[in-house]
PDBQT receptor file of N, H, CA, C and O in Angstrom, charges set to zero:
ATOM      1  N   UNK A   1      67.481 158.543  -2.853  1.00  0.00    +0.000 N 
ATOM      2  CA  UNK A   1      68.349 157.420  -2.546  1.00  0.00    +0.000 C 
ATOM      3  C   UNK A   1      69.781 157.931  -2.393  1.00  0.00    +0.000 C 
ATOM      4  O   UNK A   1      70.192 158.855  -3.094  1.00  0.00    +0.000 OA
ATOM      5  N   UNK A   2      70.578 157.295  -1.426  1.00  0.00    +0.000 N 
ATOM      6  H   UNK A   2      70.243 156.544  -0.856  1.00  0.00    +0.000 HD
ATOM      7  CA  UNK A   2      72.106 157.649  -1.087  1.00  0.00    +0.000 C 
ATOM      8  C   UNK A   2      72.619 157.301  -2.377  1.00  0.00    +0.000 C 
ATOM      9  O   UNK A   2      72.048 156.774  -3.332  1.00  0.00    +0.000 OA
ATOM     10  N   UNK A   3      73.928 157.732  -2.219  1.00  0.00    +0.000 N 
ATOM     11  H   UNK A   3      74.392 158.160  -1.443  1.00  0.00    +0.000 HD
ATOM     12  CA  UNK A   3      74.974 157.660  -3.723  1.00  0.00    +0.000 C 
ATOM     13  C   UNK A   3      75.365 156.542  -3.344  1.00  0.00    +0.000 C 
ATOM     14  O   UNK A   3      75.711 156.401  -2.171  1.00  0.00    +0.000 OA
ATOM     15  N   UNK A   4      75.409 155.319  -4.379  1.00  0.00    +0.000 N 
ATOM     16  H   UNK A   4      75.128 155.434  -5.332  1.00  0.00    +0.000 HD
ATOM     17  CA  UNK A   4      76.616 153.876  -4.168  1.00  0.00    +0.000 C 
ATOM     18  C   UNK A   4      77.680 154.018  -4.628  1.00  0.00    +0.000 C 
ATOM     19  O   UNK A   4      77.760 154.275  -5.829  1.00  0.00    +0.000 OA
ATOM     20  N   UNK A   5      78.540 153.931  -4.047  1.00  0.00    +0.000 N 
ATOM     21  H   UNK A   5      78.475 153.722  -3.071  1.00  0.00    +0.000 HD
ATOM     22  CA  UNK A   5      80.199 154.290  -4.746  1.00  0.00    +0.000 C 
ATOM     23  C   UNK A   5      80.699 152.806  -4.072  1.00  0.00    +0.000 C 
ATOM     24  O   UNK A   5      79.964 152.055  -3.429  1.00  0.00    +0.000 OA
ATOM     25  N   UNK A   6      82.019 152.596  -4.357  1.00  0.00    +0.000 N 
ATOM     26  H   UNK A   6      82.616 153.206  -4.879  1.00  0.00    +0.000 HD
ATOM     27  CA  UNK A   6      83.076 151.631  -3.974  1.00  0.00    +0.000 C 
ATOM     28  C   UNK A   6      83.389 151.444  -2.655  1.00  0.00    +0.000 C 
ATOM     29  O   UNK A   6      84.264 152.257  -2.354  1.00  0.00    +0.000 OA
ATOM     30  N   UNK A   7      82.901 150.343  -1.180  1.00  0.00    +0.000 N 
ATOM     31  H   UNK A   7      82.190 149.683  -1.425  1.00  0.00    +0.000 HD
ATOM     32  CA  UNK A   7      83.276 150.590  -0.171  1.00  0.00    +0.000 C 
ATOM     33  C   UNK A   7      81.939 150.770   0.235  1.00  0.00    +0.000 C 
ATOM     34  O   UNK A   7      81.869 150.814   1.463  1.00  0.00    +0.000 OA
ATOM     35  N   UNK A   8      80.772 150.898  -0.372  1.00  0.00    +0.000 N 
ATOM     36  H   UNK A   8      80.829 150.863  -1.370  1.00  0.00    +0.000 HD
ATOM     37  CA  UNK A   8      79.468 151.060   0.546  1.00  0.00    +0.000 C 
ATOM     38  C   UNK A   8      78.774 149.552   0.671  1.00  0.00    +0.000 C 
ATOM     39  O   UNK A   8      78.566 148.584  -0.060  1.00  0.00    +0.000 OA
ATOM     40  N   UNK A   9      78.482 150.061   2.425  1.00  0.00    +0.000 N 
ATOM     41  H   UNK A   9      78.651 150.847   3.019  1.00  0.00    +0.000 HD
ATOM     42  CA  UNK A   9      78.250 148.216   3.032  1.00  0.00    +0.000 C 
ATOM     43  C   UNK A   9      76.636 148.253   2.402  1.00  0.00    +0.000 C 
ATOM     44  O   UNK A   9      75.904 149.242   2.433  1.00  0.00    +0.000 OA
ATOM     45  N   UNK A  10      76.271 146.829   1.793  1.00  0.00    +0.000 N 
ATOM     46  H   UNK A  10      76.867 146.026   1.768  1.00  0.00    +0.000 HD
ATOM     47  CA  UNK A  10      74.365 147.202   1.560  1.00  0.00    +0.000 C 
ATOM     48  C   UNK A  10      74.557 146.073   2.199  1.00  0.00    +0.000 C 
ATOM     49  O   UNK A  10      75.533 145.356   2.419  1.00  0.00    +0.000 OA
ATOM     50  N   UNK A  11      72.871 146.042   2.584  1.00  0.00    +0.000 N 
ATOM     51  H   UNK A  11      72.078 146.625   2.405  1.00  0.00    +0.000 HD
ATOM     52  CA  UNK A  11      72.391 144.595   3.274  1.00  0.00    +0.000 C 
ATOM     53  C   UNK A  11      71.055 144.278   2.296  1.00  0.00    +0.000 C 
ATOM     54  O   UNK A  11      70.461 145.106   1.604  1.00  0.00    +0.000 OA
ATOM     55  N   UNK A  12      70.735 142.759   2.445  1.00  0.00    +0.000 N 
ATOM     56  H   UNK A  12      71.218 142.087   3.006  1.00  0.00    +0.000 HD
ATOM     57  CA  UNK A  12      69.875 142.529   1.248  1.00  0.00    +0.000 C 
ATOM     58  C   UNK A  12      68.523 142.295   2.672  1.00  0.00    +0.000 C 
ATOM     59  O   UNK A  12      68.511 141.790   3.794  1.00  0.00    +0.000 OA
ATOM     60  N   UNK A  13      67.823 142.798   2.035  1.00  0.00    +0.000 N 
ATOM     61  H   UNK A  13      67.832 143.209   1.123  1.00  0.00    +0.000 HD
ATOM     62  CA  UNK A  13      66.012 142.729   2.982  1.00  0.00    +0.000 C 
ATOM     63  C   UNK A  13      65.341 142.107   3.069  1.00  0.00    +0.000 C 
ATOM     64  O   UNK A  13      64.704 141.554   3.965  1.00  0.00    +0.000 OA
ATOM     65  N   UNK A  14      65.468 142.135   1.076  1.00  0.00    +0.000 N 
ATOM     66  H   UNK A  14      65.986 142.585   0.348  1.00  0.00    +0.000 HD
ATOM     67  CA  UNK A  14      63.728 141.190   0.453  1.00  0.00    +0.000 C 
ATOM     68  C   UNK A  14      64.836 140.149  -0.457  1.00  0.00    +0.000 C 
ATOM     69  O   UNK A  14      65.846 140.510  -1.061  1.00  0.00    +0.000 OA
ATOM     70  N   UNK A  15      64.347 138.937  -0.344  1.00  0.00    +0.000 N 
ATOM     71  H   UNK A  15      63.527 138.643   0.147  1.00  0.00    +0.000 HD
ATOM     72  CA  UNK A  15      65.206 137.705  -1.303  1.00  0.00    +0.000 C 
ATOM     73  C   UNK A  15      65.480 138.295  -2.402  1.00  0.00    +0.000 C 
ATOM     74  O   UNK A  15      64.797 139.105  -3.029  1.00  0.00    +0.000 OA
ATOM     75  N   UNK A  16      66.368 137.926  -2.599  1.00  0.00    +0.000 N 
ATOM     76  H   UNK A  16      66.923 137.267  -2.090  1.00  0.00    +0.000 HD
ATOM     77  CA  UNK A  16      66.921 138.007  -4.250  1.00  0.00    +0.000 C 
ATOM     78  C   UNK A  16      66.921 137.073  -5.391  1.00  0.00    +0.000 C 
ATOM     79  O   UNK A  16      66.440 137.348  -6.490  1.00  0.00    +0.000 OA
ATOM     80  N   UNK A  17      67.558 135.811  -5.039  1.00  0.00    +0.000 N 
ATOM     81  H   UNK A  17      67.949 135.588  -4.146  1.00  0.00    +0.000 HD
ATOM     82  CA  UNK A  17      67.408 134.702  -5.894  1.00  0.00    +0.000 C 
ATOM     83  C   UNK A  17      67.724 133.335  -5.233  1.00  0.00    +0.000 C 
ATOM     84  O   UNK A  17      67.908 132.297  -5.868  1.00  0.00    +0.000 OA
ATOM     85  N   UNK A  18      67.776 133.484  -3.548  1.00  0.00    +0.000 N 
ATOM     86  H   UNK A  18      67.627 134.328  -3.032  1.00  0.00    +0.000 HD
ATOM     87  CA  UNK A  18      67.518 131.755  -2.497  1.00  0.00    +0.000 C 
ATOM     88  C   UNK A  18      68.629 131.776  -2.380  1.00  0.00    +0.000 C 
ATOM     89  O   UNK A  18      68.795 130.775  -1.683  1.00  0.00    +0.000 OA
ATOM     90  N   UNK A  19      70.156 132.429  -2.641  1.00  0.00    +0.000 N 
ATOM     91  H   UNK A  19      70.021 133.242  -3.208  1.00  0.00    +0.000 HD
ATOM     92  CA  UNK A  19      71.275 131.847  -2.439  1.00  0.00    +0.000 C 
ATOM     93  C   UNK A  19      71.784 132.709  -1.384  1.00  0.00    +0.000 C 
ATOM     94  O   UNK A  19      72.745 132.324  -0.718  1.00  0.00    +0.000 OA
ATOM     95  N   UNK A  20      71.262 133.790  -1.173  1.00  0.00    +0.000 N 
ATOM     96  H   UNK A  20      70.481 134.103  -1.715  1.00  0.00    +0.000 HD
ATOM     97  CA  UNK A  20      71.618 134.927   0.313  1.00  0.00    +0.000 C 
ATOM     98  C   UNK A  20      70.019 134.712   0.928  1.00  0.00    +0.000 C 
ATOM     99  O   UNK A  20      68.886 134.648   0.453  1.00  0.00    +0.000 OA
ATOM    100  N   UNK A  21      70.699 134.639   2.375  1.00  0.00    +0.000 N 
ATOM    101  H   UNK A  21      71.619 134.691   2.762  1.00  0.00    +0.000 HD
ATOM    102  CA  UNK A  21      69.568 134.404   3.437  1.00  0.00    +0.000 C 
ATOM    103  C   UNK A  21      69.177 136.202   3.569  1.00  0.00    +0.000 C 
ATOM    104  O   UNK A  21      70.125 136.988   3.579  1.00  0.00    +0.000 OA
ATOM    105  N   UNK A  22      68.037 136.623   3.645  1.00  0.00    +0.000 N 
ATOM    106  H   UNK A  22      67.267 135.984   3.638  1.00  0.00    +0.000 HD
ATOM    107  CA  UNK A  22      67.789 138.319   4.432  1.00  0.00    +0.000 C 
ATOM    108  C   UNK A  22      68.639 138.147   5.164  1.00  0.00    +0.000 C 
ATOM    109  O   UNK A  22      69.036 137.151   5.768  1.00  0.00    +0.000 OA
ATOM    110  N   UNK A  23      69.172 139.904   5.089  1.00  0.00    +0.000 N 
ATOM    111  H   UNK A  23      68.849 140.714   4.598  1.00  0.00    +0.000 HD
ATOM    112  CA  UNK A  23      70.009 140.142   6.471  1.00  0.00    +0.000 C 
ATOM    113  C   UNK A  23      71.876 140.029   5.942  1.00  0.00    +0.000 C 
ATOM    114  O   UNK A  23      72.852 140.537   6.494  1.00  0.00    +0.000 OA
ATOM    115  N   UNK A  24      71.803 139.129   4.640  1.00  0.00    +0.000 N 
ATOM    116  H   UNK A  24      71.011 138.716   4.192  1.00  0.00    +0.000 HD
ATOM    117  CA  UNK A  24      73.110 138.866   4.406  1.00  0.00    +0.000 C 
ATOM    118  C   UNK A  24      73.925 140.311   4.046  1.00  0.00    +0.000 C 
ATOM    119  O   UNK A  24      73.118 140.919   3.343  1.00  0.00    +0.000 OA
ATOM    120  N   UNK A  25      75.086 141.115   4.186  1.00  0.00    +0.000 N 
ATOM    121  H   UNK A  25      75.742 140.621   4.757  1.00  0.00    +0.000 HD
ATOM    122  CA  UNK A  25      75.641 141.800   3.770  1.00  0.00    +0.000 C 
ATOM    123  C   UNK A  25      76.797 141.624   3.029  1.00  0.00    +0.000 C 
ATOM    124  O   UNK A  25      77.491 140.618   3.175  1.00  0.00    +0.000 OA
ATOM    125  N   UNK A  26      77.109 142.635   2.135  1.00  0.00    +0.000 N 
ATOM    126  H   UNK A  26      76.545 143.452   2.017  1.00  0.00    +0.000 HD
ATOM    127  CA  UNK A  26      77.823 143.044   0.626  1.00  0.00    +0.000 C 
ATOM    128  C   UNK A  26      78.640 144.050   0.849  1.00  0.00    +0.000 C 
ATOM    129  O   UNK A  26      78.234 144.735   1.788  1.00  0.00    +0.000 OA
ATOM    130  N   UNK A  27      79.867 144.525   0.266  1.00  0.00    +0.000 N 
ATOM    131  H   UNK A  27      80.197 143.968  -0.497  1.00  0.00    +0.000 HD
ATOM    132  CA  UNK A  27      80.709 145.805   0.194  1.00  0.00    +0.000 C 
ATOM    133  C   UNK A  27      80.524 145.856  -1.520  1.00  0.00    +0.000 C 
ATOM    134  O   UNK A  27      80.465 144.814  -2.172  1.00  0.00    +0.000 OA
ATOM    135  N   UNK A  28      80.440 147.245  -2.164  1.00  0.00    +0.000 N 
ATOM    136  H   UNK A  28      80.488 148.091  -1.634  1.00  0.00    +0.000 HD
ATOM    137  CA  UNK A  28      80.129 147.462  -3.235  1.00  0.00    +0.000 C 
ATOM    138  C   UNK A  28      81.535 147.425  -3.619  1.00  0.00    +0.000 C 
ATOM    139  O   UNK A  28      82.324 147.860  -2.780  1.00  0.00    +0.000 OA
ATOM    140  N   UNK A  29      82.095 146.905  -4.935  1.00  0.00    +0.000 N 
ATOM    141  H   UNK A  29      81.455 146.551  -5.616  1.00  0.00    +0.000 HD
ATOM    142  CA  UNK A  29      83.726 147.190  -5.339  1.00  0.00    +0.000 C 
ATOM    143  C   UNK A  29      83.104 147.770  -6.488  1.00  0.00    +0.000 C 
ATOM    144  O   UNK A  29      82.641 148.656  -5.770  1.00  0.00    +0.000 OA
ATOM    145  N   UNK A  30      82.700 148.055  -7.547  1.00  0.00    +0.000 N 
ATOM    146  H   UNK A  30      83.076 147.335  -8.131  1.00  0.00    +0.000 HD
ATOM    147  CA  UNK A  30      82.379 148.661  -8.510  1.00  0.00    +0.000 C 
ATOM    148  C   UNK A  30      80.771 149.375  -9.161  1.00  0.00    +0.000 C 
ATOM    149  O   UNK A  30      79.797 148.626  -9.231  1.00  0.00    +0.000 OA
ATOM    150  N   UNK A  31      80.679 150.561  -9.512  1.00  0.00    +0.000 N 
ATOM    151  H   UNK A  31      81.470 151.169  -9.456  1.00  0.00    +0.000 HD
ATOM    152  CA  UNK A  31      79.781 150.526 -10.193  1.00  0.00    +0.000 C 
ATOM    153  C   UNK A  31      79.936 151.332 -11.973  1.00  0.00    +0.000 C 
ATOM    154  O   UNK A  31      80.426 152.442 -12.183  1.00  0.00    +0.000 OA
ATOM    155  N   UNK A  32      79.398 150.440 -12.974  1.00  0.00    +0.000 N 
ATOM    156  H   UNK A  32      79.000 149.539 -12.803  1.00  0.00    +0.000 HD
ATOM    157  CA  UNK A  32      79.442 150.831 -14.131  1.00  0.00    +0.000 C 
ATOM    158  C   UNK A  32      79.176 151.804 -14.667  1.00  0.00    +0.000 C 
ATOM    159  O   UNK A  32      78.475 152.387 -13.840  1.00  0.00    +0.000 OA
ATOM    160  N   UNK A  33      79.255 152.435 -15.546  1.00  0.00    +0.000 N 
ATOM    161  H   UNK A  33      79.825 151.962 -16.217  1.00  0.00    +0.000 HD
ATOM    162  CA  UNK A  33      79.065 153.557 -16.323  1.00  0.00    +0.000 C 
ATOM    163  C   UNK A  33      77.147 153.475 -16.639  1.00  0.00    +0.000 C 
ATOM    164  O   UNK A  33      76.521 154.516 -16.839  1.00  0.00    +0.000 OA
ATOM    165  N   UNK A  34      76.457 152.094 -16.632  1.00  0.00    +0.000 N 
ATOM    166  H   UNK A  34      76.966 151.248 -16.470  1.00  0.00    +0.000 HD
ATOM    167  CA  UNK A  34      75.318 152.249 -17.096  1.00  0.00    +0.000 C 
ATOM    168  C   UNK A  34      74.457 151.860 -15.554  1.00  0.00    +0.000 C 
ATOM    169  O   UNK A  34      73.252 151.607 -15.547  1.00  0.00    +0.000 OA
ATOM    170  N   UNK A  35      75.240 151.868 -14.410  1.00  0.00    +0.000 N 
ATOM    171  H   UNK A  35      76.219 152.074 -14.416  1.00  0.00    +0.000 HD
ATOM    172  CA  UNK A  35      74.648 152.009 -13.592  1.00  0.00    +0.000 C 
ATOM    173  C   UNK A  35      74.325 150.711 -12.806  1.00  0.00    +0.000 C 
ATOM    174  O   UNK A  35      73.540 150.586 -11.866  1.00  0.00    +0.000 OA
ATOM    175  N   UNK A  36      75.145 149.725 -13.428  1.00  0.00    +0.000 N 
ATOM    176  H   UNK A  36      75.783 149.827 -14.192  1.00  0.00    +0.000 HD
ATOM    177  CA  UNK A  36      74.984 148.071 -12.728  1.00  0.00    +0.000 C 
ATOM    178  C   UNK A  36      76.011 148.454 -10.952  1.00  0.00    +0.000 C 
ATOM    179  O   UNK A  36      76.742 149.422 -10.741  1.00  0.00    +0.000 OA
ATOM    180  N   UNK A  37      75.741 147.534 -10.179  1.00  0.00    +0.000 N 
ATOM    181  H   UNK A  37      75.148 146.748 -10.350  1.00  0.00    +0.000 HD
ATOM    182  CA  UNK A  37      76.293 147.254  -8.848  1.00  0.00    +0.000 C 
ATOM    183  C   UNK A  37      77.078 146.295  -8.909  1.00  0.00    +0.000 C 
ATOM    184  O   UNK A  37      76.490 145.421  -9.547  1.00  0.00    +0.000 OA
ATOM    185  N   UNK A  38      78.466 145.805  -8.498  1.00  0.00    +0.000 N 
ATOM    186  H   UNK A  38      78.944 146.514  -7.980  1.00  0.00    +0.000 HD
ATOM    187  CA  UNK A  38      78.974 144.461  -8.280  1.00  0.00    +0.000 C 
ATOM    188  C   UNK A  38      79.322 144.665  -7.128  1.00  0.00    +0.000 C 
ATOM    189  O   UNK A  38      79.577 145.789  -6.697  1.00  0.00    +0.000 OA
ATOM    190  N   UNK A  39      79.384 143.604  -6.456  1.00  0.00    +0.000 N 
ATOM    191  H   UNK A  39      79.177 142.691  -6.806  1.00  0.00    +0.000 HD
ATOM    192  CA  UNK A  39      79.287 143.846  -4.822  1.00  0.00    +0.000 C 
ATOM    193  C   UNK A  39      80.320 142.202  -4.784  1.00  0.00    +0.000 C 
ATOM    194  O   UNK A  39      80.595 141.270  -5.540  1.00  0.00    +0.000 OA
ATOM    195  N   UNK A  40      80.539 142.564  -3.672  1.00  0.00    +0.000 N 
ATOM    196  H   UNK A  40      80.315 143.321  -3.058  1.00  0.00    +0.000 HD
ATOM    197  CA  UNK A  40      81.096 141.085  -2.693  1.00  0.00    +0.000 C 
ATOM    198  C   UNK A  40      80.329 140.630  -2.001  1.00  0.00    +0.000 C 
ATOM    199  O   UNK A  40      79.835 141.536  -1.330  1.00  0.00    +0.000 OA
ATOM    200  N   UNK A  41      79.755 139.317  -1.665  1.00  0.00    +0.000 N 
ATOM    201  H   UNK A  41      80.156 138.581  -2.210  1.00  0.00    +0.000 HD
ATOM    202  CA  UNK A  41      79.074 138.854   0.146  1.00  0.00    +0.000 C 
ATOM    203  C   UNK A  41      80.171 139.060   0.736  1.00  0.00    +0.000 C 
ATOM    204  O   UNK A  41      81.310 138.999   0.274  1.00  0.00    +0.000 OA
ATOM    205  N   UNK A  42      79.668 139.415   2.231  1.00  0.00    +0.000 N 
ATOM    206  H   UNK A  42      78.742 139.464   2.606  1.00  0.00    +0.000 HD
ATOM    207  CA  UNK A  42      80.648 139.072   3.081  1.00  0.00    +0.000 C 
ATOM    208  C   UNK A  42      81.217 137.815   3.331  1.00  0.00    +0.000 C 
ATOM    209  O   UNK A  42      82.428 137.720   3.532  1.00  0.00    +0.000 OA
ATOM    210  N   UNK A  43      80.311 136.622   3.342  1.00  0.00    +0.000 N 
ATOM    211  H   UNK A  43      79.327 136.698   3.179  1.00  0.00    +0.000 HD
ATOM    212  CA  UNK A  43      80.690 135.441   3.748  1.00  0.00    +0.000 C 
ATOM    213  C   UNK A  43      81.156 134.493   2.382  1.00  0.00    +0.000 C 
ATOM    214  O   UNK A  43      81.306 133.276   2.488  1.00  0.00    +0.000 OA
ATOM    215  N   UNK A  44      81.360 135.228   1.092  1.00  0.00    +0.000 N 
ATOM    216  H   UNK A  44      81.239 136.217   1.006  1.00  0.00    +0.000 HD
ATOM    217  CA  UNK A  44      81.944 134.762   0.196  1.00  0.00    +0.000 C 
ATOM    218  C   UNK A  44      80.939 134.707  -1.295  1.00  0.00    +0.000 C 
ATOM    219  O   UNK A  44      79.757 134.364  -1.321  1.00  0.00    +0.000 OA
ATOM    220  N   UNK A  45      81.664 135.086  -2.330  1.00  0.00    +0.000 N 
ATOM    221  H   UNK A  45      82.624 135.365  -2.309  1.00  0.00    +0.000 HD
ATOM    222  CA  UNK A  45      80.553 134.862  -3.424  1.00  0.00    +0.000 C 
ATOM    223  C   UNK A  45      80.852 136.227  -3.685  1.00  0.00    +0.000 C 
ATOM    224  O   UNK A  45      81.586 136.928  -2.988  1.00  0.00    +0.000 OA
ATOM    225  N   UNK A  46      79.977 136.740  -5.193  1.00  0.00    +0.000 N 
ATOM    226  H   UNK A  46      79.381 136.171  -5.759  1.00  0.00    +0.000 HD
ATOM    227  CA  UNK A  46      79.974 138.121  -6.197  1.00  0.00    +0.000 C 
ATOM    228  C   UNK A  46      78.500 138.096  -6.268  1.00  0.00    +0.000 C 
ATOM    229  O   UNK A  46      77.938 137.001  -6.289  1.00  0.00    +0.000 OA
ATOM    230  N   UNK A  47      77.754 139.289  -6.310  1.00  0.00    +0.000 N 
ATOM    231  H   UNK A  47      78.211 140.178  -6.293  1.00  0.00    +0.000 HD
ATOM    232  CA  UNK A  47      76.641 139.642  -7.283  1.00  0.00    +0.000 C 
ATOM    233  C   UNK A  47      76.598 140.766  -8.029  1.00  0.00    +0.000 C 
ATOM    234  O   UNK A  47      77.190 141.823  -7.810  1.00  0.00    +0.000 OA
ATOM    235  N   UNK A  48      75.645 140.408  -9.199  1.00  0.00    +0.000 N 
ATOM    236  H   UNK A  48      75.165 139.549  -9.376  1.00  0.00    +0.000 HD
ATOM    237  CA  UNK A  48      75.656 141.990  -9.964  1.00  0.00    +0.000 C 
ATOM    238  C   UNK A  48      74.208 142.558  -9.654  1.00  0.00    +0.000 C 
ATOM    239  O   UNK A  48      73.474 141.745  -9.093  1.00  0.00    +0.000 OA
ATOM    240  N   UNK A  49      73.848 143.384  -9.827  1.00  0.00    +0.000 N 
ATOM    241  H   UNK A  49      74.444 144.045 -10.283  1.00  0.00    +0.000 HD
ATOM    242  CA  UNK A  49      72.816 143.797  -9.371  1.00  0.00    +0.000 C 
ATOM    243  C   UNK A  49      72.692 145.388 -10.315  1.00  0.00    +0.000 C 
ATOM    244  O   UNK A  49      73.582 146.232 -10.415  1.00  0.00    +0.000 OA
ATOM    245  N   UNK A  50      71.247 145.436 -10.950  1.00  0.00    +0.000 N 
ATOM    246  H   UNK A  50      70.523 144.751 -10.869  1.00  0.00    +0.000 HD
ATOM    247  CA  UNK A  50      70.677 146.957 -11.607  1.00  0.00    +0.000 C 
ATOM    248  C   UNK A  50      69.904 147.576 -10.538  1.00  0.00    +0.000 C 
ATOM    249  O   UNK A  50      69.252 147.120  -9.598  1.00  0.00    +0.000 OA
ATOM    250  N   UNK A  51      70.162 148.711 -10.944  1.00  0.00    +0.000 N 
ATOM    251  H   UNK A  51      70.692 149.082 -11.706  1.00  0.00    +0.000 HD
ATOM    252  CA  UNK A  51      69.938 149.886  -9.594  1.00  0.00    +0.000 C 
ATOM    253  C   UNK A  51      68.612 149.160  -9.386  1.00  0.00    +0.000 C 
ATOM    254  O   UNK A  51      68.531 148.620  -8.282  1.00  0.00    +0.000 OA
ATOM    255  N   UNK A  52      67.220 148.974 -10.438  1.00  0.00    +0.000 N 
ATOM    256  H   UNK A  52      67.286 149.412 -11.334  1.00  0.00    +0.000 HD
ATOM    257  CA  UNK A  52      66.114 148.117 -10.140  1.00  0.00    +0.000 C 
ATOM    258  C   UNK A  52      66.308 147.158  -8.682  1.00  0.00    +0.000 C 
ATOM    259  O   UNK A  52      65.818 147.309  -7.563  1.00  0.00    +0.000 OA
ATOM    260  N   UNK A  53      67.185 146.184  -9.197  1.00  0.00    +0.000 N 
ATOM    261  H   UNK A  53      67.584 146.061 -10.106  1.00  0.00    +0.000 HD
ATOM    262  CA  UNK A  53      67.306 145.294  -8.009  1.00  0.00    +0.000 C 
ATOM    263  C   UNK A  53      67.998 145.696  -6.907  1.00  0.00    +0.000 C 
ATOM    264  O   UNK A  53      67.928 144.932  -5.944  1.00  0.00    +0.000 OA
ATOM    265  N   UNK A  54      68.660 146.705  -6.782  1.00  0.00    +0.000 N 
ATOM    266  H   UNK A  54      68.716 147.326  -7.564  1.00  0.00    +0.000 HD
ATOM    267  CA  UNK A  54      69.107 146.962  -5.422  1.00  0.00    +0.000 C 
ATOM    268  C   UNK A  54      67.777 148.111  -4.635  1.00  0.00    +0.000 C 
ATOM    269  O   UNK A  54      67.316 148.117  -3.494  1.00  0.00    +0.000 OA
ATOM    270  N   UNK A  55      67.458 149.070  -5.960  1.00  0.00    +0.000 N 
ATOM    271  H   UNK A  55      67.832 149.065  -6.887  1.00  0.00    +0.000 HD
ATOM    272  CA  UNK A  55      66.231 149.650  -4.721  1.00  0.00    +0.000 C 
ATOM    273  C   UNK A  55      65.203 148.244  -4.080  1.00  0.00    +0.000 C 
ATOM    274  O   UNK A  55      64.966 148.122  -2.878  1.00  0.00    +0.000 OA
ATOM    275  N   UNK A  56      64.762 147.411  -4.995  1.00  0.00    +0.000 N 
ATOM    276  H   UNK A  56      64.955 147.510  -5.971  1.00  0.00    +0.000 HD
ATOM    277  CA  UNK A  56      63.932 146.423  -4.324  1.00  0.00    +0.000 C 
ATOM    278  C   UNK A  56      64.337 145.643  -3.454  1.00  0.00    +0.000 C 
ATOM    279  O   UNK A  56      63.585 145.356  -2.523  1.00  0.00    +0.000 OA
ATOM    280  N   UNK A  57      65.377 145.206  -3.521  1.00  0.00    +0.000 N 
ATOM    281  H   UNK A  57      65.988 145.439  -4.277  1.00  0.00    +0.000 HD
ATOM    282  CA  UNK A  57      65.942 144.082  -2.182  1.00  0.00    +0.000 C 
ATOM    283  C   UNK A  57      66.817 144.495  -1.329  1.00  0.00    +0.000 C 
ATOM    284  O   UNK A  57      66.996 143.701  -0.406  1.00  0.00    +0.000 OA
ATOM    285  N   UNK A  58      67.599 145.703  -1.285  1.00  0.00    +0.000 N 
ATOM    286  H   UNK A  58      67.454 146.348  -2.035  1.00  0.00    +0.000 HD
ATOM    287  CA  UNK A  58      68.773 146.230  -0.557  1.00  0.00    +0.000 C 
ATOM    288  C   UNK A  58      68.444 147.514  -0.044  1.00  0.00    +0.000 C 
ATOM    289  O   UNK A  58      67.641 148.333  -0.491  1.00  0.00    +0.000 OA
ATOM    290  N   UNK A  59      69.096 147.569   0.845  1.00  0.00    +0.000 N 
ATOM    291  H   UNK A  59      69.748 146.904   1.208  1.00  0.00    +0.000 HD
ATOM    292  CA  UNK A  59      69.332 149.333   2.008  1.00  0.00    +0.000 C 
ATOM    293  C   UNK A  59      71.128 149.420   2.389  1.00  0.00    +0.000 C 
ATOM    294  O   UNK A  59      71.764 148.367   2.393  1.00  0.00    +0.000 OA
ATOM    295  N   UNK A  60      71.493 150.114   2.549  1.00  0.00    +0.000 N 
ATOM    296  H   UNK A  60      70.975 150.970   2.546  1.00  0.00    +0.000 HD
ATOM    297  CA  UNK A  60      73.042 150.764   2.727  1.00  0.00    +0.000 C 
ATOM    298  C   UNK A  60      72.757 150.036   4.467  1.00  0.00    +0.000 C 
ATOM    299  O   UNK A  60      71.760 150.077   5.188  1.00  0.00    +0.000 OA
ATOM    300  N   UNK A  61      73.936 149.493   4.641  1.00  0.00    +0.000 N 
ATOM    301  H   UNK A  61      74.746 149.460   4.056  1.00  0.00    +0.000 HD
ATOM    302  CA  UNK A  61      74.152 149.027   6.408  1.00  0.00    +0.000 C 
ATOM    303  C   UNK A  61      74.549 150.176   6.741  1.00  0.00    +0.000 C 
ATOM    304  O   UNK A  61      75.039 150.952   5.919  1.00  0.00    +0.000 OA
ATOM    305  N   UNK A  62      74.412 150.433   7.886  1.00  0.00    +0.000 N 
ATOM    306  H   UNK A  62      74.015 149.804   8.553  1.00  0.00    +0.000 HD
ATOM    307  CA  UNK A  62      74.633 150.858   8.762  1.00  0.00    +0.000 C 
ATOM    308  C   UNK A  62      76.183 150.645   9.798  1.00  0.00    +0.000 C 
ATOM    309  O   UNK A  62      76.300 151.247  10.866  1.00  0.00    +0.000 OA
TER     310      UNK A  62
C-alpha cells in the first residue's frame, strides 16, 4: 500500500456509512501517531477513518 501523508487525494469505492455517495473524494490533513486518517470531503464534512477502513473502502485518486 502507498504511504498516506497530509495532502493525499483518496476516493471512497465501497460505502462507508450512507453519508458519501461511491466515487466521493477526500484530501488527507492528518494522520496520528496510532495510525488513524482524518480527511476532509471535498464537497464538505470530516471523517476519521483506521487504516482497516481505508484499505476496505478507499484507493489514493489519481
Amino acid at each position: 500500500m502507498e504511504k498516506i501523508s497530509a495532502g493525499t487525494k483518496i476516493r471512497l469505492v465501497k460505502d462507508l456509512d450512507g453519508k458519501n455517495p461511491v466515487g466521493s473524494t477526500a484530501t488527507v490533513v492528518y494522520v496520528d501517531e496510532f495510525g488513524q486518517i482524518f480527511a476532509d470531503w471535498t464537497d464538505g464534512g470530516q471523517v476519521r477513518l483506521t487504516q482497516e477502513q481505508f484499505t476496505n473502502n478507499f484507493e489514493i485518486a489519481a
